[in-house]
C-alpha positions in Angstrom: 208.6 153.2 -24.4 209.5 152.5 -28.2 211.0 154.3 -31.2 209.0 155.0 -34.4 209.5 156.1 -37.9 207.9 156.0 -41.1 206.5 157.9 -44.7 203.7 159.1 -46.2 203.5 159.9 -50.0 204.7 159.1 -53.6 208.4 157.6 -52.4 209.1 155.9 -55.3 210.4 152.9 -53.4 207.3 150.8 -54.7 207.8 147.2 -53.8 210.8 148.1 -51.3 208.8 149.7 -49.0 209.1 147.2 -46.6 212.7 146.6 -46.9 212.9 150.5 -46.2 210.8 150.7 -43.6 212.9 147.7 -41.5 216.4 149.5 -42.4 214.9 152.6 -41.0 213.2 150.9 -38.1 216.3 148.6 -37.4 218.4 152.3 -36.6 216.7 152.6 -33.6 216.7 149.1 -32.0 218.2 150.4 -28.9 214.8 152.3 -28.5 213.1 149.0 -28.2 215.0 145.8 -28.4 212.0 143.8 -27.0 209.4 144.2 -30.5 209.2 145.5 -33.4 206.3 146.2 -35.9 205.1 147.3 -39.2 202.3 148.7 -41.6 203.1 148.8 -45.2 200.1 149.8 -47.7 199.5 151.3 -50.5 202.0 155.0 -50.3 202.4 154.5 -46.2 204.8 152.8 -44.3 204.6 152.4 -40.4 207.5 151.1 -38.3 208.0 150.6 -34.6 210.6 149.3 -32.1 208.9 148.7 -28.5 210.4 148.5 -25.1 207.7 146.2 -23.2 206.9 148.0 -20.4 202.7 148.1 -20.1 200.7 145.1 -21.3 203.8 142.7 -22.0 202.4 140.2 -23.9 199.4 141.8 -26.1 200.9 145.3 -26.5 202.3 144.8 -29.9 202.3 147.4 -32.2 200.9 149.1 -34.9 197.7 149.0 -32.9 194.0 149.6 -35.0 191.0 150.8 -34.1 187.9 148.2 -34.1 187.4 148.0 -38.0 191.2 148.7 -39.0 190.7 151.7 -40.8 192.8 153.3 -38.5 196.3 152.5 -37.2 199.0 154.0 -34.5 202.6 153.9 -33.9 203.3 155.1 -30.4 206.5 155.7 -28.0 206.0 157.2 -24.3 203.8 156.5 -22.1 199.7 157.9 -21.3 199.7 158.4 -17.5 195.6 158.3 -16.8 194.8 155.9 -19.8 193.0 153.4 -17.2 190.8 156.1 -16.5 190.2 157.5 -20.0 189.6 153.7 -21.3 187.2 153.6 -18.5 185.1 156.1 -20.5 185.7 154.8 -23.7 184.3 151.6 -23.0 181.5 153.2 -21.5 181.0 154.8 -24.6 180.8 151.4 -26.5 184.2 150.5 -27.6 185.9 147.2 -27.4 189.9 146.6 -26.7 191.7 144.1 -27.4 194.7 145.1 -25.5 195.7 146.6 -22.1 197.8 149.0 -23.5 197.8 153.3 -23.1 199.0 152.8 -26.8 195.5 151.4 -27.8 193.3 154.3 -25.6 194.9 156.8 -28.0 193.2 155.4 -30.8 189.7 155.0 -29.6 190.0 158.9 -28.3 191.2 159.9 -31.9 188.0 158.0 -33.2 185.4 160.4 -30.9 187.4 163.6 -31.0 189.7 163.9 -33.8 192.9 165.7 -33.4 191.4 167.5 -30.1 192.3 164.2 -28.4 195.5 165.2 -27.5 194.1 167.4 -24.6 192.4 164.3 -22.6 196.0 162.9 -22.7 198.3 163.0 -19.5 201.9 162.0 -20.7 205.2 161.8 -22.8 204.5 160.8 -26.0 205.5 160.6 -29.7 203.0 159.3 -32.3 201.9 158.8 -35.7 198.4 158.0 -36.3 197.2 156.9 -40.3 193.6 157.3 -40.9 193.1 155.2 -43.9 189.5 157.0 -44.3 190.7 160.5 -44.8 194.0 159.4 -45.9 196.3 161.4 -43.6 198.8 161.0 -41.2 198.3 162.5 -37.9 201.1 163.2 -35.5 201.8 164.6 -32.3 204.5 165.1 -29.4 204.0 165.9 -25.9 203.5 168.9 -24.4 206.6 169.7 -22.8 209.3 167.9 -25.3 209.9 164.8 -23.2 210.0 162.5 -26.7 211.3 163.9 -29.6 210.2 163.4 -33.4 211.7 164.5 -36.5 210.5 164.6 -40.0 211.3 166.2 -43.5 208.7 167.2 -46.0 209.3 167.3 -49.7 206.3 167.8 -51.5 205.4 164.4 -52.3 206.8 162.5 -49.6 207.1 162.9 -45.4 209.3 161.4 -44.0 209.4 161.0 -39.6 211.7 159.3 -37.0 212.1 159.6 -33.5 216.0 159.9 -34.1 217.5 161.6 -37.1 219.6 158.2 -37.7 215.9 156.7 -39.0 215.6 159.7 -41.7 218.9 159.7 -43.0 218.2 156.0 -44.0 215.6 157.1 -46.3 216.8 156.9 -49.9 217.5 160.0 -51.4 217.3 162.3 -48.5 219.8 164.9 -48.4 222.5 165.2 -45.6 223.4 168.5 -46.1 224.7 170.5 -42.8 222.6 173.6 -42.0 224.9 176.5 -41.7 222.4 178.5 -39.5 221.8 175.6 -37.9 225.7 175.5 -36.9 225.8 179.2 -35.9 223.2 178.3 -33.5 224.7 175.4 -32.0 227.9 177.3 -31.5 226.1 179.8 -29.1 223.1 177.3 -27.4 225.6 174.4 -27.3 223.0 172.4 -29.2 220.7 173.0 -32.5 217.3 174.8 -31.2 213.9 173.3 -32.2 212.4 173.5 -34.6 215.8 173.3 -36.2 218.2 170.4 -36.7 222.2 170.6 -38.0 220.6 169.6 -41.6 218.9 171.7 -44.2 215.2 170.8 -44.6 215.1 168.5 -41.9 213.1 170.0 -38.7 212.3 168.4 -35.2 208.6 169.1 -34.4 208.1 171.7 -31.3 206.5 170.3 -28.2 202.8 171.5 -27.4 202.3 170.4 -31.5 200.7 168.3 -33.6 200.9 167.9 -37.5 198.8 166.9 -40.3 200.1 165.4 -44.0 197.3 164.7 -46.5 197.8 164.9 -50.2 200.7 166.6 -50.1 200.2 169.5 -48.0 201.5 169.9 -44.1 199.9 171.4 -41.9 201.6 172.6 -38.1 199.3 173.7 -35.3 199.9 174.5 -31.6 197.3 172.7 -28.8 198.7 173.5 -25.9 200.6 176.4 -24.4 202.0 178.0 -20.9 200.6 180.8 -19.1 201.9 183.2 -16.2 198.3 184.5 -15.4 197.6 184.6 -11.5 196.2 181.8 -9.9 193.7 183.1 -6.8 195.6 181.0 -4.4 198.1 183.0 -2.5 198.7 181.9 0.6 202.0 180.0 1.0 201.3 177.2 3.0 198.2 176.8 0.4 200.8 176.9 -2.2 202.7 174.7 -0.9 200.1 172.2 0.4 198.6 172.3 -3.3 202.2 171.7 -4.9 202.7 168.7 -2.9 199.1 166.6 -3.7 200.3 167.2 -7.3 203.9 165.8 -7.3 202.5 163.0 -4.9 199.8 162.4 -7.6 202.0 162.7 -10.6 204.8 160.2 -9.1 201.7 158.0 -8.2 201.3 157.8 -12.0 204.3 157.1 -13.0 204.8 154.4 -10.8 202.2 152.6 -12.8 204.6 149.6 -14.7 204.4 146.3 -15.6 208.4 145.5 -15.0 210.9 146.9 -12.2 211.4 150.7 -11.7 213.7 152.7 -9.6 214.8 156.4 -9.5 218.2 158.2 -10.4 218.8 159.9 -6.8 222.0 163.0 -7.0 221.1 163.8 -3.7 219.6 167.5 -4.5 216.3 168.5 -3.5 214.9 167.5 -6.6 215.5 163.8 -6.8 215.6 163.6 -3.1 211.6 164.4 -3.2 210.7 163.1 -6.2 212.4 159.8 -3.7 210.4 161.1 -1.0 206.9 160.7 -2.6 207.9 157.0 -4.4 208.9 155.6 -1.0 205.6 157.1 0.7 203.6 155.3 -2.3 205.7 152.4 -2.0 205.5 148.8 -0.5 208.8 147.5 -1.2 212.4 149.5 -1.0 212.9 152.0 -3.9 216.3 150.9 -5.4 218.3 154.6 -6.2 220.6 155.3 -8.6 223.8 157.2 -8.6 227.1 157.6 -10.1 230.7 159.0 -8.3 233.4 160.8 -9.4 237.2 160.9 -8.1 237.0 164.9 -8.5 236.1 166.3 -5.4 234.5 169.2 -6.8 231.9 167.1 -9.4 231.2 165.0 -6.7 228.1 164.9 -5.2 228.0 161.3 -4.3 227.9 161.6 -0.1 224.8 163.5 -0.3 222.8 160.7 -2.2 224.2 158.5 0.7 223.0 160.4 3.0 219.4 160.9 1.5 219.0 156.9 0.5 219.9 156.4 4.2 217.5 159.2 5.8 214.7 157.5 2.8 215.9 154.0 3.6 215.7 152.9 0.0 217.8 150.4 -1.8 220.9 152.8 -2.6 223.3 151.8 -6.0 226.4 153.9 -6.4 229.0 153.4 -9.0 232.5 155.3 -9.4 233.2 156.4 -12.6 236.8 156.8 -13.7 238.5 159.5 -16.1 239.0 156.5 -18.4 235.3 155.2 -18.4 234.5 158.5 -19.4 236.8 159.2 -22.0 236.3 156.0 -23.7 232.4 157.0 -24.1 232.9 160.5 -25.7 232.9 159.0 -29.7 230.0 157.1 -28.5 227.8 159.4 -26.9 228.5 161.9 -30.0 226.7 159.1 -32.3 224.2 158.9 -30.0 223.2 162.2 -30.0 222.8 162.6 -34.0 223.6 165.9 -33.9 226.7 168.0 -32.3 225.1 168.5 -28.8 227.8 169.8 -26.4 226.6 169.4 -22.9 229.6 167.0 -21.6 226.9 165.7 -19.1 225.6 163.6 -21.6 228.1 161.1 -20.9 227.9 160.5 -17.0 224.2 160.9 -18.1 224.7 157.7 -20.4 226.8 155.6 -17.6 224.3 156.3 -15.1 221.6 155.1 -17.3 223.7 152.0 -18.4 224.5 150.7 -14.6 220.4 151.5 -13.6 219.2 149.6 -16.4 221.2 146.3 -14.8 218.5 146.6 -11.9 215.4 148.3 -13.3 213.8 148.7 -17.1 212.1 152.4 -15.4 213.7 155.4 -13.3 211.8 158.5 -12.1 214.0 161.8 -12.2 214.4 165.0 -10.9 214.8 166.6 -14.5 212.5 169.8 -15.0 212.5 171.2 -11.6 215.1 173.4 -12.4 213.1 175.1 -14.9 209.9 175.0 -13.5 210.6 176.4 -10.0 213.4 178.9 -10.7 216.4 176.7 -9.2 219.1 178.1 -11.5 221.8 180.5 -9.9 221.3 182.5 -13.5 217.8 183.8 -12.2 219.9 185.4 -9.1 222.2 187.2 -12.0 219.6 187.9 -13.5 218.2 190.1 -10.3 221.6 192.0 -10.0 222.0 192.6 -13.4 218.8 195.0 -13.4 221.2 196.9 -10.9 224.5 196.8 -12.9 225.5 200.0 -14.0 226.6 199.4 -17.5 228.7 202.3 -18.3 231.5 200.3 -15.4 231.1 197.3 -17.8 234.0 197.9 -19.8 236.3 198.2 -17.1 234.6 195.7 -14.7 235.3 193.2 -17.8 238.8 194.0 -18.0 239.2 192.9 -14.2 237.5 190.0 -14.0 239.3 188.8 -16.8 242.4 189.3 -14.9 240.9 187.0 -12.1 243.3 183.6 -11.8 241.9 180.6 -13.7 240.7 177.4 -12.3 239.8 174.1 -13.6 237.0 173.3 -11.1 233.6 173.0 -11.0 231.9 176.4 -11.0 234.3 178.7 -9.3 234.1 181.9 -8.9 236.4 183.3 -11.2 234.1 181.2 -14.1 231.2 182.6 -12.6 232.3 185.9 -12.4 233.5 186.1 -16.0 230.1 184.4 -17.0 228.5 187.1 -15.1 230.3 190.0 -16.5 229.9 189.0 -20.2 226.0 189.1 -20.4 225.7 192.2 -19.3 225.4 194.2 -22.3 222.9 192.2 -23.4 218.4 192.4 -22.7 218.0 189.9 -20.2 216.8 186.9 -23.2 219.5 187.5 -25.0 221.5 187.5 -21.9 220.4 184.7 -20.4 221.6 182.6 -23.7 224.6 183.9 -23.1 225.3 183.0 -19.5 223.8 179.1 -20.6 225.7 178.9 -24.1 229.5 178.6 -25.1 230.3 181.4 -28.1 229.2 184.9 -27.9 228.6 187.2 -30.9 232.0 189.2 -31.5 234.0 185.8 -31.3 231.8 183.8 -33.4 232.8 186.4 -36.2 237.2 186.1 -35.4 236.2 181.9 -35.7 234.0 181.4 -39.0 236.2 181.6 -42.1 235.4 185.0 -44.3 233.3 183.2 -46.8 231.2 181.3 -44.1 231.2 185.0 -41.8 229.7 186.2 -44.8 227.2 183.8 -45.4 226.1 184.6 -42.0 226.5 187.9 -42.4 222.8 188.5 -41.9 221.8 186.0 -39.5 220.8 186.6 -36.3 221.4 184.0 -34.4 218.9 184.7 -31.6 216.0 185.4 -34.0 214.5 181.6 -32.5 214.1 183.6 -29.0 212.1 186.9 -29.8 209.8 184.4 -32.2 209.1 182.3 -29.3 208.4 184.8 -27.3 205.9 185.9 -29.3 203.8 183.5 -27.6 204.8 183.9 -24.0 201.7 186.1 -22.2 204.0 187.3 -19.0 205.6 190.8 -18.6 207.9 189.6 -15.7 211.4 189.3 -16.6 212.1 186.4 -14.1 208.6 184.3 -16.0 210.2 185.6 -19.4 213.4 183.6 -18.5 211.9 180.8 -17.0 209.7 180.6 -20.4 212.8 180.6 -22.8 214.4 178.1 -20.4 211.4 175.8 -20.7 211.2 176.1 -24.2 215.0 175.7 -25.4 217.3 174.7 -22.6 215.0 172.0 -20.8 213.6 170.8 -24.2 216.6 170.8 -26.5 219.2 169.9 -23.8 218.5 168.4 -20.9 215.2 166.5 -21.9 217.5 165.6 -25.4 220.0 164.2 -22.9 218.4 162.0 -20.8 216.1 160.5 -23.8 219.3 159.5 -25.8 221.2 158.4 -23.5 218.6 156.2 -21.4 217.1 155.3 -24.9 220.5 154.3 -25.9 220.4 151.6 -23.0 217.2 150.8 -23.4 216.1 152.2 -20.2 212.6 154.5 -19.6 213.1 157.3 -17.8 210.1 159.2 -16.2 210.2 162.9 -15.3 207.0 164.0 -12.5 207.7 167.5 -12.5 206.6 168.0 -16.2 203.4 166.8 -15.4 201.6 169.6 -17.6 199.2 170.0 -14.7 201.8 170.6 -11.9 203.8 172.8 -14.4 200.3 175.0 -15.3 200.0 175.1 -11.3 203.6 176.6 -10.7 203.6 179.0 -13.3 200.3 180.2 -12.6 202.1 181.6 -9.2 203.4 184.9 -8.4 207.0 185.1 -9.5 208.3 185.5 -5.8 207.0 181.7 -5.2 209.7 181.0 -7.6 212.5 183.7 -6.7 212.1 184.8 -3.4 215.0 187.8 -2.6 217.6 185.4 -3.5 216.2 182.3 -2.3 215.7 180.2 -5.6 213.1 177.5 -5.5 211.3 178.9 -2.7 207.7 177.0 -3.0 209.6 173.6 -3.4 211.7 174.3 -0.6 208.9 175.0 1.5 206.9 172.2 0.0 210.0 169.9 1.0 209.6 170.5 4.6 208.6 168.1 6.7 209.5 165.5 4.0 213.8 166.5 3.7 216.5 167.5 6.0 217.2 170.6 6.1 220.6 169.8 4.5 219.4 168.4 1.3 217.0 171.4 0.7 219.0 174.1 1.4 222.1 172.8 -0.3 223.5 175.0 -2.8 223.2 174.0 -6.5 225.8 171.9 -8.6 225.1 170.8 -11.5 225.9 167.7 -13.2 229.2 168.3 -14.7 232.4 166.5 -15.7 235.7 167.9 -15.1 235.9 169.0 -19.0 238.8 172.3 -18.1 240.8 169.6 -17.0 240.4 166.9 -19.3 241.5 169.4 -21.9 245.0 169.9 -20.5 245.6 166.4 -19.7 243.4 163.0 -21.0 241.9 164.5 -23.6 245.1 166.8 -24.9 245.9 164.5 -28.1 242.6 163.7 -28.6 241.5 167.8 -29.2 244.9 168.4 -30.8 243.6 166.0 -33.8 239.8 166.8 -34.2 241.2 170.6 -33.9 244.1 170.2 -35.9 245.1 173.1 -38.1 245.3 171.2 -41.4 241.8 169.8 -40.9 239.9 172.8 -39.7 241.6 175.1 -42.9 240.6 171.8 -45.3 237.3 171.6 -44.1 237.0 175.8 -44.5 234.0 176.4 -42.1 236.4 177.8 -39.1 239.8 180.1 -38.8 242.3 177.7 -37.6 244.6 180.8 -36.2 241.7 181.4 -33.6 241.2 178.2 -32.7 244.8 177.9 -32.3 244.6 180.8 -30.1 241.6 179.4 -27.4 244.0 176.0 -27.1 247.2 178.0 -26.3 245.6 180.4 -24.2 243.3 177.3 -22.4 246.9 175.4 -22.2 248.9 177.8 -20.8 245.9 178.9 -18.1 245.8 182.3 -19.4 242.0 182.0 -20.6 239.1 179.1 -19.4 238.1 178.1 -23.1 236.9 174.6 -22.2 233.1 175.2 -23.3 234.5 177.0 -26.6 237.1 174.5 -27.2 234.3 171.4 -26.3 231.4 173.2 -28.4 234.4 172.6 -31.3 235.7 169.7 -30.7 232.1 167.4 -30.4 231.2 169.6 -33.8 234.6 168.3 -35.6 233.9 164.9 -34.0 230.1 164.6 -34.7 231.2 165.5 -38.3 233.8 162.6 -38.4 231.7 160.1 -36.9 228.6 160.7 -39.5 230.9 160.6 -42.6 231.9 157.7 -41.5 228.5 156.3 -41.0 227.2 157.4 -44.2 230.3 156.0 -45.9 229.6 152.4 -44.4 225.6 152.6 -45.1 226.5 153.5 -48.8 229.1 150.4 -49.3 226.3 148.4 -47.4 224.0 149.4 -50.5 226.7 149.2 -53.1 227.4 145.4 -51.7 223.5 144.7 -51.7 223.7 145.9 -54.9 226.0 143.6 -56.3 224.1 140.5 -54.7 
């Protein structure tokens, strides 16, 4: 696992290239604090941090080809590279490594840019063929490592974090104000989007090209919903079982200690299930506590480590731990990202990495199989008769507020408000924090009328454009995939592992298992009401009864509460009137409104007032940064 970053083109830089490069490179240490690595010629400069985790000793990177006309800077991991290389030295060429990084290299040597479809894995790369002189990048198929870049013309510039192209002299930091009005409803910026103008985040399933000055972006991989001839259950379910077995069997394949993050649902729990069955020695688990009762899920991942018997770790995490994290976390990130999960997320991965350098997750399986209770909404919405909405609204809204973890007044209200909406739209709604009508009472006029003609859910009719199902359920599931899994949970877990230096590997988004599951009838995924229903019956046999059948959670922090109480000052000065009215993005009388209303337990603002307050923050925080990287060059400067 590693971070990389580079350019490509007339940067002007000429003999400080290097000197570049390493500041650039040096921004993402915690990505891989083990190595680092460069290629500097002529108008390209390669840079790479690596976390050792295949190949310790000879897997230094860049890697070349045989005659060092070509060159790669890589971050993930290639699942079946043993068995590709296999071929590849059949084929007559030589290694000089035992890396995955290398067998990416050889492949791009006999099939161009179509090698990407021999590769099973998560993966990031920039490949520099000195020949045709063009950089050639890439990024997984389902978004599991992320990679920026900005192209000006002359110059392209790539990172695996945004804090790599911000070092770049010259480049602007300029905050994208459609960009913002996306974040404010999705809770983070969509891809191909990031919070800065001309700035983009390459979509997953795509690879790039950059020669003299032109880009080109082309799509090699894609889902499909088309019916797959098997349709018998239990031969469903047989079938989905070989290929998690076979995709946790390769991603057990490491060269240093690896564990698994264990919550105790049924996704972790079997993802546990098929590592101990593979395993000779006790699987150490992972998970964290929390003195809430309602966020705690803690005695179910007892329960499953005992009924597993694998080596269980559990830590408690405090109100105060947590807290303390939150200005952290936000820098992070990179950009305003306002799933409060994120910082558990980041704790667990901190006390895992003390034991292991690799954890398998259950991330994925949500989206894949249909676990979320927002597919069940989505069912009875279809039955909803809209002409009660107005009035149904008005009651629900009268329901007595609560600060706990998805009751049933916040699901009601949830419910209730994406109902006038077509079922994509809706479903961003039910996932997402502002909705249309108050996003226009929050902007300030001359921001509102900026805006004034954007539609901020443009980014979901486009990608559906290339979704071939007519099912509402696989239409859902499809912009799930594409923007909630791959621009917030998969963002998530890379940061905040990354940030600890720690690999974290997801089996369900093996693209084969994936292609398998939504090849199947919709009712394998939604069955009446039963969500999951394939995994469930897949997990028979292999879980108690308890673990699959448990009702879903969700990995939340006690945010409604934290508002009112720890966090109260803090909120009070990243929202505070003066600020927000200097700034002139946002109405501070609104915003004044959600706090008193949130205070006072008339309303449950706490994703509105969050989605704000991480914004104003995040925007704090990079200022800052940006002021201490420019006195670092003013003082260099002056040397």
């Amino acid at each position: 696992m590693c971070g990389i970053c580079g350019y490509i083109g007339d940067s002007g830089l000429g003999s400080s290239d290097l000197e570049t490069i390493k500041r650039m490179n040096e921004a993402i240490y915690h990505r891989g604090p083990d190595d680092e690595g460069y290629f500097v010629e002529n108008n390209i400069a390669l840079g790479v941090r690596r976390l050792s985790i295949i190949d310790l000793i000879r897997g230094h990177q860049p890697i070349y080809n045989e005659t060092g006309t070509i060159v790669i800077v890589f971050n993930g991991e290639i699942y079946n590279f043993k068995e590709l290389r296999i071929d590849l030295e059949r084929g007559g060429h030589q290694f000089s490594t035992n890396s995955d990084t290398e067998v990416i290299v050889h492949l791009y040597e006999d099939f161009g840019f179509d090698c990407l479809k021999k590769l099973n894995g998560m993966f990031a790369f920039a490949i520099y063929d000195k020949a045709e002189d063009l950089l050639f990048m890439a990024r997984d198929r389902l978004g599991i490592k992320p990679l920026h870049y900005y192209s000006g013309g002359k110059v392209f510039v790539f990172g695996s974090e945004l804090k790599s192209l911000l070092l770049f002299p010259g480049l602007r930091r300029e905050i994208d104000l459609k960009s913002l009005n996306r974040y404010l409803t999705f809770e983070y910026v969509p891809t191909p989007l990031t919070i800065y103008k001309d700035i983009y985040k390459l979509p997953p399933g795509y690879y790039l090209v950059f020669k003299k000055g032109r880009l080109l972006i082309k799509r090699y991989w894609n889902l499909s919903y088309k019916d797959n001839p098997i349709k018998s259950k239990d031969e469903c379910a047989e079938k989905l079982r070989w290929y998690i077995a076979d995709s946790v069997k390769k991603r057990m394949i490491s060269d240093v200690p690896l564990g698994a993050f264990l919550s105790g649902g049924i996704d972790s729990s079997l993802i546990t299930a098929f590592m101990v069955r593979q395993c000779s020695r006790k699987v150490k688990t992972f998970n964290v506590s929390f003195d809430d009762k309602s966020f705690d899920e803690s005695r179910y991942a007892r329960k499953i480590a005992s009924f597993l018997g694998t080596e269980h770790y559990e830590e408690r995490l405090t109100p105060k731990m947590l807290l303390d994290l939150v200005p952290q976390i936000i820098g992070v990130l990179d950009e305003p990202f306002a799933d409060a999960s994120a910082i558990p997320t980041y704790l667990l991965s901190k006390f895992t990495r003390e034991s292991v350098t690799v954890a398998l997750s259950g991330d994925g399986g949500d989206e894949v199989f249909g676990g979320y209770p927002t597919y069940q909404a989505h069912k009875m919405a279809r039955y909803f008769p809209k002409v009660i909405y107005p009035v149904a609204r008005g009651l629900v809204n009268r329901l007595p507020v609560s600060d706990d973890n998805i009751t049933f007044d916040f699901k009601a209200k949830k419910f209730i408000s994406g109902i006038p909406y077509s079922p994509e739209i809706r479903n961003q709604i039910w996932l997402g924090s502002f909705e249309p009508f108050q996003k226009r009472e929050l902007f300030s006029a001359e921001v509102r009328e900026y805006l004034r003609s954007d539609d901020e859910f443009d980014i979901l009719s486009k990608s559906l454009d290339g979704c071939d199902a007519d099912n509402y359920l696989e239409r859902v599931l499809w912009l799930d995939m594409h923007f909630y899994l791959q621009d917030n949970m998969l963002v998530k877990v890379d940061r905040t592992s990354m940030a600890n230096s720690l690999e974290v590997r997801v089996p369900y988004l093996d693209h084969r298992l994936v292609e398998f599951v939504c090849s199947l009838p919709p009712s394998m995924k939604l069955n009446g009401f039963t969500t999951k229903y394939i995994l469930k019956r897949a997990s028979k046999d292999l879980l108690p009864d308890e673990i699959i059948n448990r009702p879903k959670k969700g990995f939340g922090v006690p945010v409604a509460k934290w508002v009112k109480n720890e966090l109260k000052s803090f909120i009070l000065d990243v929202l505070d009137e003066k600020r927000i009215k200097r700034e002139g993005v946002f109405n501070p009388r609104f915003i004044r409104g959600l706090l008193e209303d949130h205070f006072r337990g008339a309303r449950d603002n706490r994703k509105l007032i969050w989605t704000l307050a991480v914004f104003e923050l995040w925007r704090e925080i990079v200022g800052e940064q940006a002021r201490m990287r420019e006195e670092g060059e003013i003082a260099k400067q002056k040397k």
